[in-house]
C-alpha positions as CSV (number, residue, x, y, z in Angstrom):
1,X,-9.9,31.6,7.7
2,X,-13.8,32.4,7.2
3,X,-16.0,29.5,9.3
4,X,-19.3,28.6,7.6
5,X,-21.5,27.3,9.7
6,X,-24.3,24.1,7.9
7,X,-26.9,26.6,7.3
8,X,-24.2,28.5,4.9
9,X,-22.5,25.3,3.7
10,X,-26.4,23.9,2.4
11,X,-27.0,27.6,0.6
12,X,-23.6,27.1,-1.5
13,X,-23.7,25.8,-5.2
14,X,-22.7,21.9,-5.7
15,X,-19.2,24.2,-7.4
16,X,-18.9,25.5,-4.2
17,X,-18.6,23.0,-2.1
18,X,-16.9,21.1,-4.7
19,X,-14.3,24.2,-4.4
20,X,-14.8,24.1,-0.2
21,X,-13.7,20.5,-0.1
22,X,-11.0,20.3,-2.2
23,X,-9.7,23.8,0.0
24,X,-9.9,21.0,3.0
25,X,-8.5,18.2,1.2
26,X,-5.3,20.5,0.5
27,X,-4.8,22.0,3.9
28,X,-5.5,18.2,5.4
29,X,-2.6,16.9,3.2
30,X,-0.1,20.2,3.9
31,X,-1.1,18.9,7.7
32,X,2.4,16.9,7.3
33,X,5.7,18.4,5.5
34,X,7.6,15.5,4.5
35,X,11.1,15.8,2.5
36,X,10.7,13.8,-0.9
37,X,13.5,11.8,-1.1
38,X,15.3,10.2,-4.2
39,X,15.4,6.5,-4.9
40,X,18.5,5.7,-3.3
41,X,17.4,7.8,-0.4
42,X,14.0,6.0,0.1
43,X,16.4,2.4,0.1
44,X,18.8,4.0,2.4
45,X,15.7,5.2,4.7
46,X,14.1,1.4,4.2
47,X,17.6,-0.8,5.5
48,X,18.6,2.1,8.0
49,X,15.6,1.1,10.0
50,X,14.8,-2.1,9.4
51,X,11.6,-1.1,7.6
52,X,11.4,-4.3,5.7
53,X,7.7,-4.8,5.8
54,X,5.0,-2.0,5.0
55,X,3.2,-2.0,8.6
56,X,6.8,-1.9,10.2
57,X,7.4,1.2,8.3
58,X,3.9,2.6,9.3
59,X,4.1,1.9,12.6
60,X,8.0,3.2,12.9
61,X,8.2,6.0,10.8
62,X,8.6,9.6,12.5
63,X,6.4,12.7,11.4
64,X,8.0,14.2,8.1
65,X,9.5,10.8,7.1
66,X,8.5,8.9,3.9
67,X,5.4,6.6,4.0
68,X,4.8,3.3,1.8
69,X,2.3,5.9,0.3
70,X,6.0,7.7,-1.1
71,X,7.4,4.4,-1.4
72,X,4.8,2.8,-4.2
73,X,5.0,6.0,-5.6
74,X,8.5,6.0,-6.4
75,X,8.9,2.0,-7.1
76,X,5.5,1.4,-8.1
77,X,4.4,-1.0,-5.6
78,X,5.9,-1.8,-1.6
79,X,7.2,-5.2,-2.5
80,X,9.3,-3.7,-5.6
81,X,10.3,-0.7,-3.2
82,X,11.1,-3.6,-0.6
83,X,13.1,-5.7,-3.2
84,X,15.5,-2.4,-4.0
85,X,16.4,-1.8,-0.7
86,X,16.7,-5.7,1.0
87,X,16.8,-8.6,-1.8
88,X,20.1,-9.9,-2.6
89,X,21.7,-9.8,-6.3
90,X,19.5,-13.4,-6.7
91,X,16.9,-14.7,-5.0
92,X,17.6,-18.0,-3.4
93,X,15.9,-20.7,-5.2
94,X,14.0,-22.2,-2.6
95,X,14.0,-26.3,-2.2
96,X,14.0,-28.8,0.2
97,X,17.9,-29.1,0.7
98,X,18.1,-25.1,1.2
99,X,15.2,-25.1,3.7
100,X,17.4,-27.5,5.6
101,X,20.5,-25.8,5.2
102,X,18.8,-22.4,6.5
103,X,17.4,-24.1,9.4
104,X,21.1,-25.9,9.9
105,X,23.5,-22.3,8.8
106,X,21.4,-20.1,11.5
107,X,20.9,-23.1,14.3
108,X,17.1,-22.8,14.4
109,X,15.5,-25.3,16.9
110,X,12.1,-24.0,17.0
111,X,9.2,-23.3,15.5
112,X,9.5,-19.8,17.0
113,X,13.0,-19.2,16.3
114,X,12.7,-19.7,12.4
115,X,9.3,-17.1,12.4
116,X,11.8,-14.8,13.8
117,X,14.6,-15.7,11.8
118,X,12.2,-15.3,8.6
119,X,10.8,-11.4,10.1
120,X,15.0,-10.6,10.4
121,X,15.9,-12.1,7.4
122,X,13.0,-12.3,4.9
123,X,15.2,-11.9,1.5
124,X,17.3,-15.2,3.0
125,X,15.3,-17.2,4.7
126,X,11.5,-18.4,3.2
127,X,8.1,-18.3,4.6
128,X,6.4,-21.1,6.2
129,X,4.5,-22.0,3.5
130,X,7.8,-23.0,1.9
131,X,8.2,-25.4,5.0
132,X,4.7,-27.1,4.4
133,X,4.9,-27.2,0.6
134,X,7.9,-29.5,1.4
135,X,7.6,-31.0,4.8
136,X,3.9,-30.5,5.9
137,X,5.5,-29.5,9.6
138,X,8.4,-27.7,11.4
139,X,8.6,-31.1,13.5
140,X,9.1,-32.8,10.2
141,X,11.7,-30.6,8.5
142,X,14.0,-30.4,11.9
143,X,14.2,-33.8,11.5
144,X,15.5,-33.9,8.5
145,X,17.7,-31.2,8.5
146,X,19.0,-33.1,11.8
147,X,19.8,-36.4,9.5
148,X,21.2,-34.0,7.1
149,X,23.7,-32.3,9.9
150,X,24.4,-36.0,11.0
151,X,25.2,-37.8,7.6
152,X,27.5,-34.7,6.3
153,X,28.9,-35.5,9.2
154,X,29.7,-39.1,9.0
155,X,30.7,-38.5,5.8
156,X,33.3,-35.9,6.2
157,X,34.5,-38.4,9.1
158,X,34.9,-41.9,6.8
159,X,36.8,-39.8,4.6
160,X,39.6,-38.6,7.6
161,X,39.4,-41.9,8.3
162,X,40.5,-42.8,5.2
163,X,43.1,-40.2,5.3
164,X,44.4,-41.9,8.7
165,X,44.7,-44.9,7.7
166,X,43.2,-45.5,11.2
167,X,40.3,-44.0,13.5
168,X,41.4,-40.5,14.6
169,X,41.2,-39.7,17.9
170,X,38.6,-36.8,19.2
171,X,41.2,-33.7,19.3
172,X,42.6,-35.4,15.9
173,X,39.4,-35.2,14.3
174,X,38.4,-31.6,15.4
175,X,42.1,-30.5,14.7
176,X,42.9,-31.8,11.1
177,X,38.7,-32.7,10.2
178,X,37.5,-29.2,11.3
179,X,34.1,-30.9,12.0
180,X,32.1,-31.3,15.3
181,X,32.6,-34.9,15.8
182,X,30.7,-35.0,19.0
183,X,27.5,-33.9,17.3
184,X,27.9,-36.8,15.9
185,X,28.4,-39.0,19.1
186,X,25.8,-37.4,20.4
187,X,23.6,-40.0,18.4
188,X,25.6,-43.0,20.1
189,X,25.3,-42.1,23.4
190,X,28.6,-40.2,23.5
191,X,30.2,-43.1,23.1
192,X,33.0,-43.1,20.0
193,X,33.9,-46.7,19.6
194,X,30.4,-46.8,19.0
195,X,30.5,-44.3,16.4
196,X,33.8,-45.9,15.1
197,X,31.4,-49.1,14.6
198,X,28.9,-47.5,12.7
199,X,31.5,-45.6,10.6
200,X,33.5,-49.5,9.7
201,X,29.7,-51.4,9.0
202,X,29.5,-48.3,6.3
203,X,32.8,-49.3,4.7
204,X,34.6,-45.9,6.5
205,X,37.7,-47.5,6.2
206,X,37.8,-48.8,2.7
């Protein structure tokens, strides 16, 4: 390959360095041999590694593998390229009752734990604005999805209760109710006649 010094670059024609440029440009980008990959091999590629974000797939990506450069390419934008390879058949439709749900199904008890949860799982479980749009604070919506745990609870007890004819014992409960009646406890000191109490002021045996 010739070398031209900046004397000899200065004496070429504006074509000529147009030409000398674009000579660069092309060598710069043949730099990298990548194998073009079809749609479904770009989705396969994206879930195989956990690329679901673009900066994970920068940062992760070997030499010769597709770049979110291939990806918008292909799809036409990273979130649509995302979307093929990660979303679900629907997206969930996001309101206060699922947020608590989420937090409830994957037994998040932290701020922390649900930014994690939400970076592993981003097609299932929403971002934090979400959580502010509907409870201002994580403090406020594990609160609620507490209550939530608790009265689903109760409320799947009155009715064994009924069922009984009588209050159930512990063991009864956990073996016919399938439901973690000492979760329930919990929230009267452990104590069950106290629950049992509660549960009879509510009408659980009527």
């Amino acid at each position: 390959m010739e070398i031209l010094y900046p004397d000899q670059i200065l004496a070429l024609s504006d074509e000529s360095r147009k030409r000398l440029r674009l000579r660069r440009c092309r060598r710069g980008r043949q730099r990298e041999k990548r194998e073009r990959l079809t749609r479904e091999g770009l989705i396969g590629y994206l879930r195989d590694n956990g690329f679901n974000s673009s900066r994970k797939l920068s940062d992760g990506r070997n030499p010769g593998e597709p770049t979110v450069s291939d990806c918008r390419r292909e799809f036409g934008s990273w979130q649509k390229a995302k979307d093929a390879a990660f979303a679900k058949d629907f997206r969930p439709d996001v309101t206060a009752n699922y947020l608590m749900k989420t937090v409830l199904f994957y037994g998040i008890e932290t701020y922390d734990e649900y930014i994690a949860k939400r970076e592993e799982l981003p097609e299932i479980v929403p971002s934090f604005r979400s959580v502010r749009k509907y409870f201002d604070t994580w403090g406020n919506l594990k609160e609620c999805a507490d209550r939530k745990s608790l009265q689903e609870i109760l409320e799947k007890y009155r009715r064994l209760v009924r069922t009984f004819g009588r209050f159930p014992s512990v063991k009864d409960v956990e073996r016919k109710g399938k439901i973690t009646i000492k979760e329930a406890m919990a929230h009267f000191d452990g104590d069950k006649k106290k629950l049992d109490a509660f549960v009879r002021e509510m009408g659980g045996t009527s």
